[in-house]
Backbone as JSON Lines, residues from 0, in Angstrom:
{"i":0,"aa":"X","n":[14.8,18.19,-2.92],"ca":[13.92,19.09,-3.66],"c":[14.5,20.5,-3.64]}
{"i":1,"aa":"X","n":[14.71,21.41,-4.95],"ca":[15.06,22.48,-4.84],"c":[14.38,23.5,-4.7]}
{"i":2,"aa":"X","n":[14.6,24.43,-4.66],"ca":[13.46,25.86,-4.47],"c":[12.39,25.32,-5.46]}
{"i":3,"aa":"X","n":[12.6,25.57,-7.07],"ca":[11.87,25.22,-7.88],"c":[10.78,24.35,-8.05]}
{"i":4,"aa":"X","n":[11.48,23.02,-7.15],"ca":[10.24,22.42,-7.21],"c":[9.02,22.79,-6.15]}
{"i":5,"aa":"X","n":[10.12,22.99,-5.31],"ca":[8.72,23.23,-3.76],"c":[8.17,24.29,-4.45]}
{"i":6,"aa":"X","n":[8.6,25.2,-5.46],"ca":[7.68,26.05,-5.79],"c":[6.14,25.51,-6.93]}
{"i":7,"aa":"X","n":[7.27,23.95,-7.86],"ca":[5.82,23.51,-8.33],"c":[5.05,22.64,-7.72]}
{"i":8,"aa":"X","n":[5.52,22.19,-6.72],"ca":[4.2,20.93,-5.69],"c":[3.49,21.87,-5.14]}
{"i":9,"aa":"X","n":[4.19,23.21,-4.77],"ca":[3.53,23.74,-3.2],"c":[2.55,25.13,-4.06]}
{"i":10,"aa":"X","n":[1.49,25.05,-5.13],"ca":[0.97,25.79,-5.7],"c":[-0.71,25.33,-5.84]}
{"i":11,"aa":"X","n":[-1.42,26.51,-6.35],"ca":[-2.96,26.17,-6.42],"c":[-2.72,24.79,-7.74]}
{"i":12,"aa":"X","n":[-2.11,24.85,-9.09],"ca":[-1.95,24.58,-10.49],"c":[-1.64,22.97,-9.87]}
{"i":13,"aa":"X","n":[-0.93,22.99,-9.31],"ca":[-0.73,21.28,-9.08],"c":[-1.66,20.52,-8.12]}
{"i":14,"aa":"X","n":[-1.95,21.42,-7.28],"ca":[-3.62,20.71,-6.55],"c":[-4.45,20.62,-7.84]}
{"i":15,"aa":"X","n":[-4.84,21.31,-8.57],"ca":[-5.83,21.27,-9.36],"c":[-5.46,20.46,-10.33]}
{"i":16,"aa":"X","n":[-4.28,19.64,-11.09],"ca":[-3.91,18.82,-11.42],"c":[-4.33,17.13,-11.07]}
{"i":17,"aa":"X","n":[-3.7,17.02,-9.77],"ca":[-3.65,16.19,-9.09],"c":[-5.13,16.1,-8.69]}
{"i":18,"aa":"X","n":[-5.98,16.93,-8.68],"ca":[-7.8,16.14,-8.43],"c":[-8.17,15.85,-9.15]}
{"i":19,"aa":"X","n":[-8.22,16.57,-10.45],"ca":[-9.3,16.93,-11.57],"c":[-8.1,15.95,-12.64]}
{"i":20,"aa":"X","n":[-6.8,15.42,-12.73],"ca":[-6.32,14.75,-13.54],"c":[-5.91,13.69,-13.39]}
{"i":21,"aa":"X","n":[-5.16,13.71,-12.54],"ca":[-4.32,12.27,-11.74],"c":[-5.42,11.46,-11.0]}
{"i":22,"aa":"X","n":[-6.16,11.94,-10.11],"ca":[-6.65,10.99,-9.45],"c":[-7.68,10.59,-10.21]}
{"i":23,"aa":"X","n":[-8.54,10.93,-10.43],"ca":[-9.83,10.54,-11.77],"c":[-9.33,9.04,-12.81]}
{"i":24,"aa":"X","n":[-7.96,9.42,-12.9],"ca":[-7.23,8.26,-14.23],"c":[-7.12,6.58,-13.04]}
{"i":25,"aa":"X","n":[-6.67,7.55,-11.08],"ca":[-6.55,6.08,-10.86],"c":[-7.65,5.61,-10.04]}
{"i":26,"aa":"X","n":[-8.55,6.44,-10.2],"ca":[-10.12,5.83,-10.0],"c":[-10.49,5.01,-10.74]}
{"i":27,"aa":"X","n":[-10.87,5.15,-11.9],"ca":[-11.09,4.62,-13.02],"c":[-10.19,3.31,-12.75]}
{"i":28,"aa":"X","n":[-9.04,3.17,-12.28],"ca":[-8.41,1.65,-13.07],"c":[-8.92,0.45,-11.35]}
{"i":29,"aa":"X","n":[-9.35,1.3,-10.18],"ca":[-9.61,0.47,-9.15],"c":[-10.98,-0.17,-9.19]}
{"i":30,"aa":"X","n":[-10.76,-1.28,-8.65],"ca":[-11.92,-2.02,-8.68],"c":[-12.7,-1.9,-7.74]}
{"i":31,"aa":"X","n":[-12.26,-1.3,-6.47],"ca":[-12.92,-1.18,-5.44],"c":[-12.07,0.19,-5.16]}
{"i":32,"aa":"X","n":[-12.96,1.4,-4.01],"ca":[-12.49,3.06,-3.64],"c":[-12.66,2.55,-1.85]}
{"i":33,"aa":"X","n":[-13.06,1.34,-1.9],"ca":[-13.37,1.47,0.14],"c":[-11.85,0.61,0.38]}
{"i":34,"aa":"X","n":[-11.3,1.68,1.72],"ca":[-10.27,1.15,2.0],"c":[-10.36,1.32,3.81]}
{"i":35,"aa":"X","n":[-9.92,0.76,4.78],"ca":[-9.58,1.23,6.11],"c":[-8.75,1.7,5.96]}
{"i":36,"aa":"X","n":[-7.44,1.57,6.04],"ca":[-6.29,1.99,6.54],"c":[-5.04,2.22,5.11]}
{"i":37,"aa":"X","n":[-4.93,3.65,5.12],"ca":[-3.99,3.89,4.13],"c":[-2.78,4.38,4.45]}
{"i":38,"aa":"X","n":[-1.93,4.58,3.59],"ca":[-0.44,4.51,3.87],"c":[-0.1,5.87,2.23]}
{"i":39,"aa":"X","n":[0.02,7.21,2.83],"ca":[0.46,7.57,1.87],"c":[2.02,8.04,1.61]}
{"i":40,"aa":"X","n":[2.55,7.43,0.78],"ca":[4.46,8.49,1.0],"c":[4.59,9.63,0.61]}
{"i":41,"aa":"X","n":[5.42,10.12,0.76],"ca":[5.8,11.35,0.22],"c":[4.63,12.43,-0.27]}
{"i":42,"aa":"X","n":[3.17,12.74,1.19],"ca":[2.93,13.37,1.15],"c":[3.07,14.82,0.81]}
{"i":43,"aa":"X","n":[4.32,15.44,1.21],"ca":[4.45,16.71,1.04],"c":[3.41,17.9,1.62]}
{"i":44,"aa":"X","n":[2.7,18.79,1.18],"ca":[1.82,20.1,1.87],"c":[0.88,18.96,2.03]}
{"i":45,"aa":"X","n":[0.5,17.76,2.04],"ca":[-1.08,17.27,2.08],"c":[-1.72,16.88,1.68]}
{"i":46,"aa":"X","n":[-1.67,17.6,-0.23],"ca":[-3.0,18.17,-0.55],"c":[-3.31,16.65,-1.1]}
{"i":47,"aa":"X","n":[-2.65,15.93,-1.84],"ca":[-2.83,14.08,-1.51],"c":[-3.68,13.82,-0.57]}
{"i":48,"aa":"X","n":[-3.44,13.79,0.49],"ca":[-3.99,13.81,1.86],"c":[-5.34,13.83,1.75]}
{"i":49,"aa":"X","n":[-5.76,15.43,1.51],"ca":[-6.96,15.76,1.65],"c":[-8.04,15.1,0.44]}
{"i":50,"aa":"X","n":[-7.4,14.71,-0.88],"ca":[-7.73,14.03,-1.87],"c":[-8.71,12.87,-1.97]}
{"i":51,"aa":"X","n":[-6.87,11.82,-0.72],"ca":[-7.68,10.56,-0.51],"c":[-9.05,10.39,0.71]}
{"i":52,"aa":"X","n":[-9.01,11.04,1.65],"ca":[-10.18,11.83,2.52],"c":[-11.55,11.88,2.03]}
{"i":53,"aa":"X","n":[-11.41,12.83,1.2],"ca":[-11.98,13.13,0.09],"c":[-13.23,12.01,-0.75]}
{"i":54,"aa":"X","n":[-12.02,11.39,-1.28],"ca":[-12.65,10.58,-2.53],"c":[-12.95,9.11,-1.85]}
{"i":55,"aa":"X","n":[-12.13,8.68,-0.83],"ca":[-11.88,7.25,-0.21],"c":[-12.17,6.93,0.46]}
{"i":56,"aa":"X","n":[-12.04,8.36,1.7],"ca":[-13.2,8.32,3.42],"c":[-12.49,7.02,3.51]}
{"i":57,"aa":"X","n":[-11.13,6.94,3.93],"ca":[-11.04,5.4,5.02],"c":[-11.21,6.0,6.35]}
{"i":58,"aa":"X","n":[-11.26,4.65,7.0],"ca":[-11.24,4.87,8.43],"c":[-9.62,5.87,9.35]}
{"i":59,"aa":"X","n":[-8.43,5.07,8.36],"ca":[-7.41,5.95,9.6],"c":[-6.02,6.13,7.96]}
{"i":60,"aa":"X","n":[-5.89,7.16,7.96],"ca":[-4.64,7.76,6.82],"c":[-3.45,7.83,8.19]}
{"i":61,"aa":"X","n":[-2.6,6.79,6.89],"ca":[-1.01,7.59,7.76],"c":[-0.22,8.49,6.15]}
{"i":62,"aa":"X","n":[-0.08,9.38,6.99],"ca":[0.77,9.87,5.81],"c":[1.97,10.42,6.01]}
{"i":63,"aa":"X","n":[3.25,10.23,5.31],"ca":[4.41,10.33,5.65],"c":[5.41,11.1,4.76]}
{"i":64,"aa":"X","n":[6.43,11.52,4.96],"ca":[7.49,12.71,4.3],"c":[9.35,12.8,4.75]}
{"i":65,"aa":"X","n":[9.73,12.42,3.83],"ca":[11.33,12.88,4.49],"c":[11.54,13.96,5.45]}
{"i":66,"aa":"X","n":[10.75,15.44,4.63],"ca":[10.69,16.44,4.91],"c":[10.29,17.02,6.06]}
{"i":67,"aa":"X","n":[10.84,17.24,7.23],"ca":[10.15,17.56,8.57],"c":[9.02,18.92,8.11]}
{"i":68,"aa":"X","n":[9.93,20.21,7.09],"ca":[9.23,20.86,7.02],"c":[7.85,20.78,6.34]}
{"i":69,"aa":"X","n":[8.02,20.06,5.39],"ca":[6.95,19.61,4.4],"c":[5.46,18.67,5.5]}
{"i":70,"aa":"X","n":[5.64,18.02,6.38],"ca":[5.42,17.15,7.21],"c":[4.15,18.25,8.3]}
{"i":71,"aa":"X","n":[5.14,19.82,8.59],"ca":[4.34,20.66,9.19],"c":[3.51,21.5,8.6]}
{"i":72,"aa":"X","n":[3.7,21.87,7.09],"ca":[2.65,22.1,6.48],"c":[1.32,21.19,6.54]}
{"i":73,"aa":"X","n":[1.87,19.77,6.37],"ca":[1.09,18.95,5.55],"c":[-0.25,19.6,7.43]}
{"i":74,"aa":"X","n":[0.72,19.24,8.77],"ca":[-0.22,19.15,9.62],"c":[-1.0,20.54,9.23]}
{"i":75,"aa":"X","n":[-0.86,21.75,9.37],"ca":[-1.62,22.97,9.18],"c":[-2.79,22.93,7.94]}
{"i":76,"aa":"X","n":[-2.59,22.08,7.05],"ca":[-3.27,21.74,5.97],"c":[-4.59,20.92,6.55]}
{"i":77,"aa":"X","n":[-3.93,20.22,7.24],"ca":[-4.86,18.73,7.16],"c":[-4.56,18.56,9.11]}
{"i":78,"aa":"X","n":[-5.65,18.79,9.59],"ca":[-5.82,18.96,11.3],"c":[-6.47,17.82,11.82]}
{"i":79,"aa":"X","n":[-7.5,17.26,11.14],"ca":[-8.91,16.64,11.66],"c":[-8.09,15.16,11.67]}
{"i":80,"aa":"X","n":[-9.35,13.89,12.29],"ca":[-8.91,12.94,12.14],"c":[-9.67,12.3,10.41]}
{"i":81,"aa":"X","n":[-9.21,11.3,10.21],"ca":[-8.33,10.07,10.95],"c":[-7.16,10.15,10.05]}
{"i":82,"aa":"X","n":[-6.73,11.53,10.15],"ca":[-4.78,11.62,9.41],"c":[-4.05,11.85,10.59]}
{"i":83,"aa":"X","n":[-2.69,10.91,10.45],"ca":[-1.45,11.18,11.02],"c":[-0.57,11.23,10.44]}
{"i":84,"aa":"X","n":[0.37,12.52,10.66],"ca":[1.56,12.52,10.1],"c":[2.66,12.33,10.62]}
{"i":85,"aa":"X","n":[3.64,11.51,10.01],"ca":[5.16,11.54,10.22],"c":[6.26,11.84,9.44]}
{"i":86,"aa":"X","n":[7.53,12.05,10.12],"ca":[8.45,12.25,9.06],"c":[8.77,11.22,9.35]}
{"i":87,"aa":"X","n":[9.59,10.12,7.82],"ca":[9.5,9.0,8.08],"c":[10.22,8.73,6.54]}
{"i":88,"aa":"X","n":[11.35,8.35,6.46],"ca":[11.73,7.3,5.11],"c":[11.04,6.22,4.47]}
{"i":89,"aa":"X","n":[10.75,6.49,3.0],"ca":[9.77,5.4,2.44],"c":[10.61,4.13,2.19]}
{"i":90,"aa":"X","n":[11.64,4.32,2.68],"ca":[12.41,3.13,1.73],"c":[12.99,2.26,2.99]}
{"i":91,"aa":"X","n":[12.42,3.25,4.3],"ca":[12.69,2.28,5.92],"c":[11.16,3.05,6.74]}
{"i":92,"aa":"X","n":[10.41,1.79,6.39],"ca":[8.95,2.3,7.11],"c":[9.82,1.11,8.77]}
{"i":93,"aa":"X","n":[8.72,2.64,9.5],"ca":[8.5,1.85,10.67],"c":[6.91,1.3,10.83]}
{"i":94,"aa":"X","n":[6.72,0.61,10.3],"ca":[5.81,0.07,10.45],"c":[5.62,-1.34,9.99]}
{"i":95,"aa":"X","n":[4.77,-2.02,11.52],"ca":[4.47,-3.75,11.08],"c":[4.39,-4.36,9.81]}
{"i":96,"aa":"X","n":[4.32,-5.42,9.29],"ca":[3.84,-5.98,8.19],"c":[2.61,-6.14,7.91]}
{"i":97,"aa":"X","n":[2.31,-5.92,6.67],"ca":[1.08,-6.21,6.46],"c":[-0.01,-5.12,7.27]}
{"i":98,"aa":"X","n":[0.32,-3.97,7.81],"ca":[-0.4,-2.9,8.16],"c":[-1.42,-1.82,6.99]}
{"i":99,"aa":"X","n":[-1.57,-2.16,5.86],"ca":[-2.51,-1.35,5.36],"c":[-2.85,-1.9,3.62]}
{"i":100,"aa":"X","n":[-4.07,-1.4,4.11],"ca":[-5.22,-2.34,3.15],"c":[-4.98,-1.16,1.47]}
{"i":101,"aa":"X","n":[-4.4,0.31,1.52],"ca":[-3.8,0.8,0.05],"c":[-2.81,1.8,0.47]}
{"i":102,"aa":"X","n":[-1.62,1.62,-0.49],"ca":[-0.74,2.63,-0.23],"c":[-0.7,3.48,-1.7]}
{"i":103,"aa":"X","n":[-0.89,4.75,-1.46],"ca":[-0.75,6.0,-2.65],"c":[0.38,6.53,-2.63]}
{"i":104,"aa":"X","n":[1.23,7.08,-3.84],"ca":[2.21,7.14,-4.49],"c":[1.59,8.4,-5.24]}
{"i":105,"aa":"X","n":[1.61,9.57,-5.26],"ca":[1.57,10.66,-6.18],"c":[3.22,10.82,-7.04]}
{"i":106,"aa":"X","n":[3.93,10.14,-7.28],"ca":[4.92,10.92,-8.01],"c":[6.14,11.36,-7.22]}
{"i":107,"aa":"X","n":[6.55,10.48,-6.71],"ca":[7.41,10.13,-5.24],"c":[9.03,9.56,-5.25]}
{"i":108,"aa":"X","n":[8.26,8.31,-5.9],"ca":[9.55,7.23,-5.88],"c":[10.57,7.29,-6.56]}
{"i":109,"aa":"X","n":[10.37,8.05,-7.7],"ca":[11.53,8.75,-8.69],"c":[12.32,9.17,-8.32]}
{"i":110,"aa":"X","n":[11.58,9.76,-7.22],"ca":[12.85,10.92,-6.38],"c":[13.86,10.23,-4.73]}
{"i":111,"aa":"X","n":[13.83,9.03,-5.11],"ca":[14.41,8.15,-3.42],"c":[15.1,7.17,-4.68]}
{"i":112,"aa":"X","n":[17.03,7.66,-4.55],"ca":[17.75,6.88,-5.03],"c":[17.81,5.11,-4.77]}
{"i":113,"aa":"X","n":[17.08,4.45,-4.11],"ca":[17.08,3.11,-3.28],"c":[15.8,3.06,-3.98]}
{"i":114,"aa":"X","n":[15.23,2.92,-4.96],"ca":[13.51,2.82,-5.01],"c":[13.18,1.62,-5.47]}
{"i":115,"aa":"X","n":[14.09,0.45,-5.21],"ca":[13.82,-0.83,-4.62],"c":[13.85,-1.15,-3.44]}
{"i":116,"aa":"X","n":[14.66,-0.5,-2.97],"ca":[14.35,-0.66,-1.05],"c":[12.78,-0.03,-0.73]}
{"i":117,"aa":"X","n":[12.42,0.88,-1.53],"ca":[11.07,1.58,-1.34],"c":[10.02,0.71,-1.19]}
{"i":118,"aa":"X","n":[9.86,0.06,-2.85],"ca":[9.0,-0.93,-3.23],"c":[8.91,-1.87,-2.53]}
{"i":119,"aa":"X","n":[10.25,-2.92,-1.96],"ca":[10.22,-3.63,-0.9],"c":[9.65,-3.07,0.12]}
{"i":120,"aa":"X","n":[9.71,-1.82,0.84],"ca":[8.8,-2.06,1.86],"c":[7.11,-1.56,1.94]}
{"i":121,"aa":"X","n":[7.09,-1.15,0.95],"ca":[5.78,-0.81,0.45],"c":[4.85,-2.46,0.23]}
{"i":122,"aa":"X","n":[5.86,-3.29,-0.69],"ca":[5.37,-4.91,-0.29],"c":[4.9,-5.27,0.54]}
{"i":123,"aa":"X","n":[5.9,-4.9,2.07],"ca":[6.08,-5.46,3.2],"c":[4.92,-5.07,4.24]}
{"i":124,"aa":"X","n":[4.77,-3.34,3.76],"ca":[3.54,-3.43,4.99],"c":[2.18,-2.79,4.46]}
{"i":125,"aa":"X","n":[2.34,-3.88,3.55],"ca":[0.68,-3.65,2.42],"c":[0.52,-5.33,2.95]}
{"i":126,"aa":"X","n":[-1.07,-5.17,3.03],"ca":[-1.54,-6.46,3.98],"c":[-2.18,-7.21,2.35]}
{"i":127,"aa":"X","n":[-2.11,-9.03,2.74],"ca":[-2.6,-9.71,1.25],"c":[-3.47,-8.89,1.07]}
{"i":128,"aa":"X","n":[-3.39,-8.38,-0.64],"ca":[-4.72,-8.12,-1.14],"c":[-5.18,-6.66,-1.1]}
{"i":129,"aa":"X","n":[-3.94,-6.26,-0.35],"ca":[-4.03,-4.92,-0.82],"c":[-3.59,-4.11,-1.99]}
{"i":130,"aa":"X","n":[-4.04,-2.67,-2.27],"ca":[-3.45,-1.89,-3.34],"c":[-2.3,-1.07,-3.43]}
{"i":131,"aa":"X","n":[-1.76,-1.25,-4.46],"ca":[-0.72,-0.25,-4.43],"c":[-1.09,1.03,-5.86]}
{"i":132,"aa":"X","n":[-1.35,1.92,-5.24],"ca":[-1.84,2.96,-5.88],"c":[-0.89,4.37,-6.54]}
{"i":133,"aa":"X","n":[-0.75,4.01,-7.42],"ca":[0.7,5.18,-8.09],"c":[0.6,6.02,-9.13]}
{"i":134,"aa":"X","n":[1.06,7.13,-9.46],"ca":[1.04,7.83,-10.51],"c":[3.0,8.36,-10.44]}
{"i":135,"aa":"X","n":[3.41,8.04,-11.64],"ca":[5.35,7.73,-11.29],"c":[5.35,8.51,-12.89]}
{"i":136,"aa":"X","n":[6.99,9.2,-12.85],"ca":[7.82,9.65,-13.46],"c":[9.01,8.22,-13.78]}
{"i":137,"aa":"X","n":[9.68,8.42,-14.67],"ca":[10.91,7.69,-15.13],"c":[11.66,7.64,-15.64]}
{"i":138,"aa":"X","n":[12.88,7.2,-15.56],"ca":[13.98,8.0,-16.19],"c":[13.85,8.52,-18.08]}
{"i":139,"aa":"X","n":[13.08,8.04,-18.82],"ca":[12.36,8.31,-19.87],"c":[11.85,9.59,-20.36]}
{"i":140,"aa":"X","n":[11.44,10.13,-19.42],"ca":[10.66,11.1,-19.06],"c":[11.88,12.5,-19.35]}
{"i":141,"aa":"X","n":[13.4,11.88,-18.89],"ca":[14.31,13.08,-19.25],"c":[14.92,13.06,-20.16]}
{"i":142,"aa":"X","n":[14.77,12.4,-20.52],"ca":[15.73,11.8,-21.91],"c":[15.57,12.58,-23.17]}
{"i":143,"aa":"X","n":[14.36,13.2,-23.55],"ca":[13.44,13.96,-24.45],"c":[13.13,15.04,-24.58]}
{"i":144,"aa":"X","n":[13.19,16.31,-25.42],"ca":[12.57,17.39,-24.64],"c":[11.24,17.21,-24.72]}
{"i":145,"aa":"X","n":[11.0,18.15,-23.77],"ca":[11.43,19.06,-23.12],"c":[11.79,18.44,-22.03]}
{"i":146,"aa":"X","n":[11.9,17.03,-21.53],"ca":[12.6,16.25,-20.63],"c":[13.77,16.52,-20.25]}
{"i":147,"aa":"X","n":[14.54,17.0,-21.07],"ca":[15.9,17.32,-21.13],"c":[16.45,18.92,-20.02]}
{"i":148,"aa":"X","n":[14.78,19.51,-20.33],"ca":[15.19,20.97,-20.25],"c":[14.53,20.96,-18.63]}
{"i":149,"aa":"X","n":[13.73,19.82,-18.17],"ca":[13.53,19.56,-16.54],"c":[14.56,18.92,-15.85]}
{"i":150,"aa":"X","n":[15.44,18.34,-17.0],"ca":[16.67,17.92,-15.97],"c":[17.51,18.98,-15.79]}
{"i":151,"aa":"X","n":[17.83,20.16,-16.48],"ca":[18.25,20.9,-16.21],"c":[18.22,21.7,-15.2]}
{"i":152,"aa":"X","n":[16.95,21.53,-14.53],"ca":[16.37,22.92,-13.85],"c":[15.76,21.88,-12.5]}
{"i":153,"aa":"X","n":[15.68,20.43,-12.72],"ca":[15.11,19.95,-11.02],"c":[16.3,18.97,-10.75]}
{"i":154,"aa":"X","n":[16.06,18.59,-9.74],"ca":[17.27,18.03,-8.54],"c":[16.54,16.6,-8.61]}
{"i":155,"aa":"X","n":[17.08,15.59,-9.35],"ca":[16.66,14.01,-8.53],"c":[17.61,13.51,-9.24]}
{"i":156,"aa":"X","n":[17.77,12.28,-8.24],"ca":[19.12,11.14,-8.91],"c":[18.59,10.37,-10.1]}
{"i":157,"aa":"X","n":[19.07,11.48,-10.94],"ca":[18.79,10.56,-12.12],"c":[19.51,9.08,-12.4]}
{"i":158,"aa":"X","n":[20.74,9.43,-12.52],"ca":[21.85,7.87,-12.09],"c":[20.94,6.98,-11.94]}
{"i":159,"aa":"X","n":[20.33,6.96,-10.56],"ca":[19.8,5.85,-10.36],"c":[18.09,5.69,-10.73]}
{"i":160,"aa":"X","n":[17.67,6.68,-11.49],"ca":[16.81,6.68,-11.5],"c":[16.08,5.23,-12.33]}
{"i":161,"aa":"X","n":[14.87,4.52,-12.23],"ca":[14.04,3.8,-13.21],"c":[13.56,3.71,-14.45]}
{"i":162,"aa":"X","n":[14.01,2.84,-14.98],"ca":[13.19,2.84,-16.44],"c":[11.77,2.57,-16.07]}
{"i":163,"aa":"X","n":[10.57,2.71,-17.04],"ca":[9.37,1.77,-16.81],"c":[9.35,0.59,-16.81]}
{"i":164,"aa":"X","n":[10.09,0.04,-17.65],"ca":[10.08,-1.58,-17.48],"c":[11.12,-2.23,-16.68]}
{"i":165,"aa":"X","n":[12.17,-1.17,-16.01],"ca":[12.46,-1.61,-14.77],"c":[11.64,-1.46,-13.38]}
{"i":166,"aa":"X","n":[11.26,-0.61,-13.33],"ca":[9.91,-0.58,-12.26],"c":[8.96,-1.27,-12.67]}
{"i":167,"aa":"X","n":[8.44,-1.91,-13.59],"ca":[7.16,-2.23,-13.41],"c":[7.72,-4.46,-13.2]}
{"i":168,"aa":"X","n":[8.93,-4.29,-13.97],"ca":[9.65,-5.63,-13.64],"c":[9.67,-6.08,-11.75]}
{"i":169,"aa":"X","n":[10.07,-5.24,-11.34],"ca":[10.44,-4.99,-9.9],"c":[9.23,-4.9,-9.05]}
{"i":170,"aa":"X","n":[8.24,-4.14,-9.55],"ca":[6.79,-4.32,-8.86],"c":[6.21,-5.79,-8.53]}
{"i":171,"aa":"X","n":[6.46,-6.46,-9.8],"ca":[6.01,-8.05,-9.88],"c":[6.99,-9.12,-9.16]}
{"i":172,"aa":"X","n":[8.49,-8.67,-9.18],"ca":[9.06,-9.64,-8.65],"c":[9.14,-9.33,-7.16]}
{"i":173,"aa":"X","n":[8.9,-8.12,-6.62],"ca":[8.84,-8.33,-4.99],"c":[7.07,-9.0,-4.58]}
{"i":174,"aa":"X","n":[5.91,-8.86,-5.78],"ca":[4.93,-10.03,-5.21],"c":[3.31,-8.8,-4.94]}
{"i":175,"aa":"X","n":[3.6,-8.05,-6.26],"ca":[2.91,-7.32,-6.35],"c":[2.28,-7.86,-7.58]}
{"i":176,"aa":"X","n":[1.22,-7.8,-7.95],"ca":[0.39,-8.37,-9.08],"c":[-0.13,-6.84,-9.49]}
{"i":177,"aa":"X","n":[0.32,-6.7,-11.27],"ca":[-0.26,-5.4,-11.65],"c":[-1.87,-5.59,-11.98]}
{"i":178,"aa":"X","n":[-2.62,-5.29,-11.87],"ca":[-4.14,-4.98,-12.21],"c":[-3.92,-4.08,-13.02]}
{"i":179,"aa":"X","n":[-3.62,-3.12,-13.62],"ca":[-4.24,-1.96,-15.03],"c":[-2.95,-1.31,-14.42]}
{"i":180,"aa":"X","n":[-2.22,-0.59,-16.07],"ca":[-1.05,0.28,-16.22],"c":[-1.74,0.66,-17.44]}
{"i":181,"aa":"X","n":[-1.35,2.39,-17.27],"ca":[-1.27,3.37,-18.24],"c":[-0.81,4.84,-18.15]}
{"i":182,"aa":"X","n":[0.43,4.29,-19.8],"ca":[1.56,5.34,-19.75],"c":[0.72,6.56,-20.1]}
{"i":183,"aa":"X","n":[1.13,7.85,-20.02],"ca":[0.54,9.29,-20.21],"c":[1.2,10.21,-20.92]}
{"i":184,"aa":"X","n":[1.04,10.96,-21.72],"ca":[2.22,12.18,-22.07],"c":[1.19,13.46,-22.65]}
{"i":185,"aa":"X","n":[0.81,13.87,-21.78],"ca":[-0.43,15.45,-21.58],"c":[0.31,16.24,-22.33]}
{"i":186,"aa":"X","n":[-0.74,16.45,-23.35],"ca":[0.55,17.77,-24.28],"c":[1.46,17.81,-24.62]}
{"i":187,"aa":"X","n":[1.96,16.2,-24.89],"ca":[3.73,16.22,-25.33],"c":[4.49,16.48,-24.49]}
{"i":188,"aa":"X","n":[4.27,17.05,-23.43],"ca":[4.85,17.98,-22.03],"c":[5.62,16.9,-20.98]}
{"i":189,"aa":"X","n":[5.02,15.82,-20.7],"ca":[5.14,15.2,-19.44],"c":[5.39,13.53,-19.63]}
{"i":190,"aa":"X","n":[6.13,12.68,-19.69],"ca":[5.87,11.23,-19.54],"c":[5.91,10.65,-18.33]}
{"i":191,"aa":"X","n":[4.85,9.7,-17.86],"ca":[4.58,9.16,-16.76],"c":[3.22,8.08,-17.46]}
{"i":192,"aa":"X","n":[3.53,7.63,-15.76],"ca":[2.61,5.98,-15.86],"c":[1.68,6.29,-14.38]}
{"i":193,"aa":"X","n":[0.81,5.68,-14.71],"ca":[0.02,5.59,-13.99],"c":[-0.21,3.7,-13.37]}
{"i":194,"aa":"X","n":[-0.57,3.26,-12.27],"ca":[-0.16,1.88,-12.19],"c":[-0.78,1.49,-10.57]}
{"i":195,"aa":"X","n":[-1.87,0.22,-11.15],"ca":[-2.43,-0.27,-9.4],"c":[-2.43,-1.34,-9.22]}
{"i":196,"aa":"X","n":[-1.5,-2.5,-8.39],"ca":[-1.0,-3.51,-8.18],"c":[-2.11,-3.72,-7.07]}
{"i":197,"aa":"X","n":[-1.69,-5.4,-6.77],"ca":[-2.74,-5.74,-5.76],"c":[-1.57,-6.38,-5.02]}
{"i":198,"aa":"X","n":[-1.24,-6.52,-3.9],"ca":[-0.16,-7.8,-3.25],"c":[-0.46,-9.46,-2.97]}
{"i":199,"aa":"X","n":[0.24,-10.27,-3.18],"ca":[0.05,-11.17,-3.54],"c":[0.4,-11.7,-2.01]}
């Protein structure tokens, strides 16, 4: 992540995004909001965090970050229980199988060159029958302007980055069952998918 971006995650404009836009779209596509035990990646400052809290009240949030620094915000943000944070690779969880009943994805996986090693373990320690809860970017998304003019100016491996119908191919063949997908483009501005799998 470059200056730029930590300057657009780490702002009031993208919290207020992310409540009042993103999450509302993946309310709407779940069939059920009660969860125990969640698994969020690439938390960053939190504010995810405080979201799913928020709207979901499970019993115990883990939430996790490459970013050590990002990781100590997130703690100053978010103190109380039942959140824990780690720094922690999404694409090598330490954690058991089958450990959590939904894992959330704000707009993450785009950015982890391996984001089949991701998905695999996102499979792995989502328990039967759990959700996989996402709002994703794709390589699509740069291809276009003003797509063109964000590749210019942010840092992710595009190379390896995903098509949609390579991610959403890949969701199903590691044993994820999609329940409701829907693509987005706010103002011509932005392409992304929104997407909540159940594990099989």
């Amino acid at each position: 992540m470059n200056h730029l971006e930590f300057l657009l995650m780490n702002n009031p404009i993208r919290a207020y995004v992310q409540e009042k836009y993103e999450l509302p779209i993946l309310m709407n596509m779940l069939k059920s909001n009660t969860f125990d035990s969640v698994l969020e990646i690439g938390c960053g400052n939190g504010n995810g965090t405080k979201l799913i809290k928020k709207y979901f009240n499970p019993l115990a949030i883990t939430a996790i970050d490459l970013d050590e620094k990002m990781i100590q915000i997130a703690q100053e943000t978010v103190h109380d229980e039942p959140t824990a944070f780690q720094v922690m690779d999404a694409s090598k969880l330490d954690f058991p199988n089958e450990s959590f009943d939904a894992i959330f994805d704000f707009g993450i996986i785009h950015h982890i060159p391996n984001w089949k090693n991701c998905i695999g373990e996102l499979r792995r320690v989502a328990k039967v029958g759990g959700e996989l809860i996402l709002e994703e970017l794709s390589v699509e998304t740069f291809s276009c302007f003003p797509g063109r003019l964000y590749k210019s100016l942010l840092s992710h491996p595009y190379e390896q980055m995903f098509s949609t119908e390579k991610f959403v191919q890949h969701i199903e063949n590691v044993g994820f069952k999609i329940n409701d997908f829907k693509k987005s483009n706010p103002f011509k501005m932005i392409y992304h998918f929104f997407l909540v799998a159940s594990a099989q």
